[in-house]
C-alpha positions as CSV (number, residue, x, y, z in Angstrom):
1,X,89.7,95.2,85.6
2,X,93.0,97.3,85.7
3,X,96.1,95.8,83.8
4,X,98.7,94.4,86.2
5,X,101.7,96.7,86.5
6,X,105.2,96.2,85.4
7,X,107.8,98.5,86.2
8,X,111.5,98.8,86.2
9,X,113.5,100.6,89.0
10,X,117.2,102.5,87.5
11,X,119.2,102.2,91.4
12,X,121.9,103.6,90.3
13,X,124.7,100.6,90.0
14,X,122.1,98.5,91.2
15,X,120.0,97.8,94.3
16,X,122.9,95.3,95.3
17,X,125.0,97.5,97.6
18,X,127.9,95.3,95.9
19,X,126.7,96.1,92.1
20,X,129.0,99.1,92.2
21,X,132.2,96.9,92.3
22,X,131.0,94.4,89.9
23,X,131.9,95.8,86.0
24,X,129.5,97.2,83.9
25,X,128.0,100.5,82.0
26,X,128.4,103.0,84.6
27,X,125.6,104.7,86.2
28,X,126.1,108.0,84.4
29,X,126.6,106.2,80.8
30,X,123.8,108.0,78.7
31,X,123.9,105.7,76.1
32,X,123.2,102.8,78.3
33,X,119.9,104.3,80.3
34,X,118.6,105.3,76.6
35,X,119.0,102.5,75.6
36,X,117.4,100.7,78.1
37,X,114.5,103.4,78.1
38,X,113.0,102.9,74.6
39,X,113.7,99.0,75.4
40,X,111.8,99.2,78.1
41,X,109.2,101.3,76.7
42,X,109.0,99.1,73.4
43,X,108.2,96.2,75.8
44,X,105.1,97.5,77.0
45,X,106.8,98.0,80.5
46,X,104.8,100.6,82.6
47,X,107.1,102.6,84.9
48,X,110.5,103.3,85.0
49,X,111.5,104.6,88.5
50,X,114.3,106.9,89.3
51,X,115.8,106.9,92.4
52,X,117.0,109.2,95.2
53,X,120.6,109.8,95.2
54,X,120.5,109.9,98.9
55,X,119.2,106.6,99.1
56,X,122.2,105.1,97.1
57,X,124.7,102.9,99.2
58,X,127.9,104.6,100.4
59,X,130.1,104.3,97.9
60,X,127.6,104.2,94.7
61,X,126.3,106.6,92.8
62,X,122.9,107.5,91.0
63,X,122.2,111.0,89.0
64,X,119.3,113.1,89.4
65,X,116.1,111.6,89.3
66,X,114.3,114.5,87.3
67,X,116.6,115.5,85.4
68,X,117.8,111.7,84.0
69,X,114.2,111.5,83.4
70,X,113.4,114.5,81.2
71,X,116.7,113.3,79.5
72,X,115.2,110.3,78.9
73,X,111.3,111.2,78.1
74,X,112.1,112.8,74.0
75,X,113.3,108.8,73.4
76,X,110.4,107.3,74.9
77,X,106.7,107.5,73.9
78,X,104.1,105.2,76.5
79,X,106.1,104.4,79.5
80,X,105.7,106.7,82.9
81,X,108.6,108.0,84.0
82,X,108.8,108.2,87.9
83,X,111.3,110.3,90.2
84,X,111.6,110.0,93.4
85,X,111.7,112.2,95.7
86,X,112.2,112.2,99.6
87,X,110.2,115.1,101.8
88,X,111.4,116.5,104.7
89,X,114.4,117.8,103.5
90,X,113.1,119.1,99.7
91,X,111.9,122.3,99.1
92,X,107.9,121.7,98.2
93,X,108.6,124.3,95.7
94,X,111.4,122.7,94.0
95,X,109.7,119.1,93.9
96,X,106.2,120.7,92.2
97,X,108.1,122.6,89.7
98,X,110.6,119.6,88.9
99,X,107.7,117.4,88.1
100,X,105.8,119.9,86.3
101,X,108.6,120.5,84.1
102,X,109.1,116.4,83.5
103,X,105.5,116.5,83.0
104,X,105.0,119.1,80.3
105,X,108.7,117.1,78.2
106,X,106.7,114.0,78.1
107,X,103.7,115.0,77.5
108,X,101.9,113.8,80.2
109,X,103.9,110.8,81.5
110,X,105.3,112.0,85.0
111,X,105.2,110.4,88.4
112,X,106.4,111.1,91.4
113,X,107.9,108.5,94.1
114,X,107.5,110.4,98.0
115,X,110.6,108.4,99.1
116,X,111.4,108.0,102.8
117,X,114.1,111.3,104.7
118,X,115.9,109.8,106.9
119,X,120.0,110.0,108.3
120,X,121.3,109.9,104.6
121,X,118.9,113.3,103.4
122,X,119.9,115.1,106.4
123,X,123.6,114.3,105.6
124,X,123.1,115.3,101.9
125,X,121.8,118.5,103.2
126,X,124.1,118.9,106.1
127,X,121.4,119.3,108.9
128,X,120.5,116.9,112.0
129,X,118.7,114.3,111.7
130,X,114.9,115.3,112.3
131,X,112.8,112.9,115.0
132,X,110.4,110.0,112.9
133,X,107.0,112.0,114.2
134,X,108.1,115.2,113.2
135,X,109.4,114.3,109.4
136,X,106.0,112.1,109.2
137,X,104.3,116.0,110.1
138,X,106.3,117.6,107.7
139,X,106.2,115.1,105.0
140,X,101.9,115.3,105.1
141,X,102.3,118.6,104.1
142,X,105.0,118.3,101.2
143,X,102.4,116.5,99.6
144,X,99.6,118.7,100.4
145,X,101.5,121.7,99.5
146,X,103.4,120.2,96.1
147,X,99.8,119.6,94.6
148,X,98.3,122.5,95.5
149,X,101.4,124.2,93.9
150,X,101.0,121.9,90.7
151,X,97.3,123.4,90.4
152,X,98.3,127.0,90.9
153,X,97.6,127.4,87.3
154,X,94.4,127.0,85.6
155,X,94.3,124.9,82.8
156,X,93.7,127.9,80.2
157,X,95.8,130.6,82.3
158,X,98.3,131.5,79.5
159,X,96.4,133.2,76.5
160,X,98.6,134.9,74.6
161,X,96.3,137.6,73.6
162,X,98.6,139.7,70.8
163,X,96.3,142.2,70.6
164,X,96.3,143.5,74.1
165,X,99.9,142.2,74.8
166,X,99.0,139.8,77.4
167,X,101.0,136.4,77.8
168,X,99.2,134.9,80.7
169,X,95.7,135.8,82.9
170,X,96.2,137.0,86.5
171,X,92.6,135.6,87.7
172,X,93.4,132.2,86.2
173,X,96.8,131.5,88.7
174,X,96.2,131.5,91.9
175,X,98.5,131.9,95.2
176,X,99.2,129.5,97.3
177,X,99.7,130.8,100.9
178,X,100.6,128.2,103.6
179,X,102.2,128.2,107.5
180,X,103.4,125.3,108.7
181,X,105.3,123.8,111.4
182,X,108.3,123.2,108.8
183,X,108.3,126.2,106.0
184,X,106.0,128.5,104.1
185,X,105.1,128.9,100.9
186,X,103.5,132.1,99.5
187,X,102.4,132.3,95.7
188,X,102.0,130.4,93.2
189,X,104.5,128.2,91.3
190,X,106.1,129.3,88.8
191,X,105.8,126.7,86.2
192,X,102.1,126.4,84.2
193,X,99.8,123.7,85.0
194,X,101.1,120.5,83.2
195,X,98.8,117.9,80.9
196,X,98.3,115.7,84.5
197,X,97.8,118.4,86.5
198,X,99.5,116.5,89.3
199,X,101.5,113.7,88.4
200,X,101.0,110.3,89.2
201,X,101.9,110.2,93.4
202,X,103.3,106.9,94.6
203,X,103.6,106.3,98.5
204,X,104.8,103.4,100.5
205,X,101.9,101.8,102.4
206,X,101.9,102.2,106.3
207,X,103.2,105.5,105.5
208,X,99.4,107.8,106.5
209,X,99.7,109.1,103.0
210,X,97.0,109.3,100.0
211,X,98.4,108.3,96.8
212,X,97.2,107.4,93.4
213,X,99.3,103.9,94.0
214,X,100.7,102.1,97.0
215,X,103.8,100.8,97.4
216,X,103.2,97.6,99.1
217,X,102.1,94.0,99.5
218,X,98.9,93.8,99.8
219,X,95.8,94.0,97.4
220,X,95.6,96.7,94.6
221,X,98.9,97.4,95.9
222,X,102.4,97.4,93.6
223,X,104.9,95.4,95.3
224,X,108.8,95.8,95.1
225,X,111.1,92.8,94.0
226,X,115.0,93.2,94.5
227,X,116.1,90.2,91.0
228,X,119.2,88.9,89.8
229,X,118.8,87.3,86.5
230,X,120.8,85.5,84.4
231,X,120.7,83.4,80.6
232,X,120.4,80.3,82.5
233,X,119.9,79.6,86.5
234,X,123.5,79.1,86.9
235,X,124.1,82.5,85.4
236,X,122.2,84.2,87.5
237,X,124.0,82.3,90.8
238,X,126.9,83.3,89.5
239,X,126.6,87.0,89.7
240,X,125.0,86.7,92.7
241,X,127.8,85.2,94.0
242,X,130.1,87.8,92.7
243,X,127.6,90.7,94.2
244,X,127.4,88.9,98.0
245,X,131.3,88.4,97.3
246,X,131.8,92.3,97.4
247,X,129.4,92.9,100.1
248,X,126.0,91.0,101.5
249,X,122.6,92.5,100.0
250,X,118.7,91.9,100.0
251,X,118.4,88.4,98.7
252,X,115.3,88.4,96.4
253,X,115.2,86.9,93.3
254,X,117.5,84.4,91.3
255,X,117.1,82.8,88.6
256,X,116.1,83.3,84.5
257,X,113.2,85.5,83.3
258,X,111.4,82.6,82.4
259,X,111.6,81.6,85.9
260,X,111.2,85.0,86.9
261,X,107.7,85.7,85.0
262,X,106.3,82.2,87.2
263,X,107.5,83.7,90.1
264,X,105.2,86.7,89.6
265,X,102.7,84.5,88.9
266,X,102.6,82.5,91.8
267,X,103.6,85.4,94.3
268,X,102.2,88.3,93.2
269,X,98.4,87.4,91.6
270,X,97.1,89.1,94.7
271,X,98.8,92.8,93.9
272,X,97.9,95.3,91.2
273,X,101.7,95.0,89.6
274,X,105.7,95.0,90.6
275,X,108.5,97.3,90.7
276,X,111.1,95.2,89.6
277,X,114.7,96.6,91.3
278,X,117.7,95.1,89.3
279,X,120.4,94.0,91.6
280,X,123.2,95.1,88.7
281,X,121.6,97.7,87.0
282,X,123.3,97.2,83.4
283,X,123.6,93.4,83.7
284,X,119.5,93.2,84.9
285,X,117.6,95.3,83.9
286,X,118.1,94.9,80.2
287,X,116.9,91.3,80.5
288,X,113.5,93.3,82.0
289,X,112.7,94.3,78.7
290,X,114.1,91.7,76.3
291,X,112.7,88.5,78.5
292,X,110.5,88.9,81.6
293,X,107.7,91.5,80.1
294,X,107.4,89.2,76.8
295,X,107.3,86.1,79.4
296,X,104.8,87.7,80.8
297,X,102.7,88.5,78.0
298,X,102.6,84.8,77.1
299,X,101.5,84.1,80.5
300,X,98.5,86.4,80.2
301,X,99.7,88.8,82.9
302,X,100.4,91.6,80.7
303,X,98.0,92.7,78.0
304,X,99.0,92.1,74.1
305,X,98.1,95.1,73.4
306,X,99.0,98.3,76.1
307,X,96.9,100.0,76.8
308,X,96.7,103.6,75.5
309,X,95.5,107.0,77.0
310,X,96.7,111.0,76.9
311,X,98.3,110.6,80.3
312,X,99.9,107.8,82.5
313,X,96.9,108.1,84.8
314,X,94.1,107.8,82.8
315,X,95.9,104.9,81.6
316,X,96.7,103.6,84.7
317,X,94.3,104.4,86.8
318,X,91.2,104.2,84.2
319,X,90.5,108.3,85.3
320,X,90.2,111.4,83.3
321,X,92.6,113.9,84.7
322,X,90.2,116.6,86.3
323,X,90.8,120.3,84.7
């Protein structure tokens, strides 16, 4: 049986629309998301999940999920490193080579979150807001087209041959020539084929779309848990209070890891793993890594030992990535 899931969302400030007005690390402090990386990592957490600027609350602010990421990859060494991305407004091109590149820097340990387009991409990109059926269209074949692109190369397309001064093989990459509705793509990408291939592809369920894991609530799904945690219970009421006192947010979870990790237990036996999305990013997540995976690991839901695999989905899925 597959090992339940544990992973760890970076929201910016935090999921809490009011965590950007509470103090803290900022959001851009470097030290502070390395830190909590290799924490996280040395915890035996699973994911760490960047998200989409354009899905931050207006007046918070969250970098660039990529690009944070392949920051934080060199200081990390198991943990899958997921960036999200939303179609419909994202150039295919740029998404497949983005996570190709994040792929090859940590050596096999890239994900990629399709995240929802909605009024906040179109206003990032300053175009109207696209009807539901039409970006659901487009988004189908984003996907389709990012992993084609991420297989453009063959696995042994760049030879280096000194001899006859030849860096790559022509036969061995192959174009990728597609009309849509939406855009075009013609060629191949640009970037060689990375140590996964494609990256591990997470999509929300409901959505119509094939991914390696579900975003969900259901069975064999990974469900998402908004938590504000605290030393004791009354710590953790307290900075809820001061989050709901800026502005009113998701309610969730309150309480101590300890109370936390029996939570997940009880709620969440029926779902492959949880995304755990810190409600003040700096003042959460940390107690992630320190308390609720080790709670967890006493409780039996997490293994003693991680597993341990070339790539974050042959360890997490249990596959060899196909050539």
């Amino acid at each position: 049986m597959a090992d339940f899931v544990l992973g760890i969302a970076l929201p910016g400030p935090g999921a809490h629309p009011g965590a950007a007005r509470v103090p803290g690390p900022a959001p851009t402090d470097a030290a502070a998301l390395r830190a909590l990386a290799t924490a996280a990592d040395a915890a035996g957490v699973d994911l760490l999940v960047a998200e989409d600027p354009a899905t931050a609350p207006p007046g918070s602010v969250r970098l660039d999920p990529a690009v944070l990421l392949a920051r934080l990859a060199p200081a990390t060494r198991r943990i899958g490193l997921v960036a999200q991305a939303a179609a419909g407004y994202t150039e295919p091109f740029h998404v497949a080579t983005a996570l190709a590149t994040l792929d090859h820097i940590s050596a096999g340990r890239a994900g990629w979150l399709l995240g929802p387009a909605g009024e906040a991409e179109a206003a990032l990109h300053g175009v109207p807001v696209r009807p539901e059926a039409e970006l659901a269209e487009d988004t189908e074949d984003v996907l389709a087209v990012v992993r084609a692109l991420c297989l453009s190369w063959e696995p042994d397309a760049v030879i280096r041959d000194v001899a006859t001064g030849r860096y790559l093989d022509r036969n061995r990459i192959h174009h990728v020539d597609f009309t849509g509705r939406y855009f075009s793509i013609t060629g191949p990408s640009i970037t060689p084929r990375s140590p996964q291939g494609v990256p591990l592809t997470l999509v929300r369920a409901g959505s119509g779309l094939d991914g390696d894991l579900v975003l969900g609530d259901g069975p064999g799904q990974l469900a998402e848990l908004v938590v504000t945690l605290g030393a004791t219970p009354a710590d953790a009421a307290r900075l809820r209070t001061r989050l709901d006192g800026c502005t009113a947010g998701e309610a969730g979870f309150v309480g101590t890891p300890e109370e936390l990790a029996e939570h997940i237990v009880d709620r969440y036996s029926h779902v492959r793993g949880v995304i755990l999305r810190p409600a003040h990013t700096a003042l959460v997540a940390p107690l992630v890594a320190e308390a609720v995976a080790p709670a967890l690991r006493r409780r039996g839901v997490l293994p003693e030992q991680p597993a341990e695999a070339p790539t974050l989905k042959e360890r997490l899925l249990r596959e060899s990535v196909a050539p």
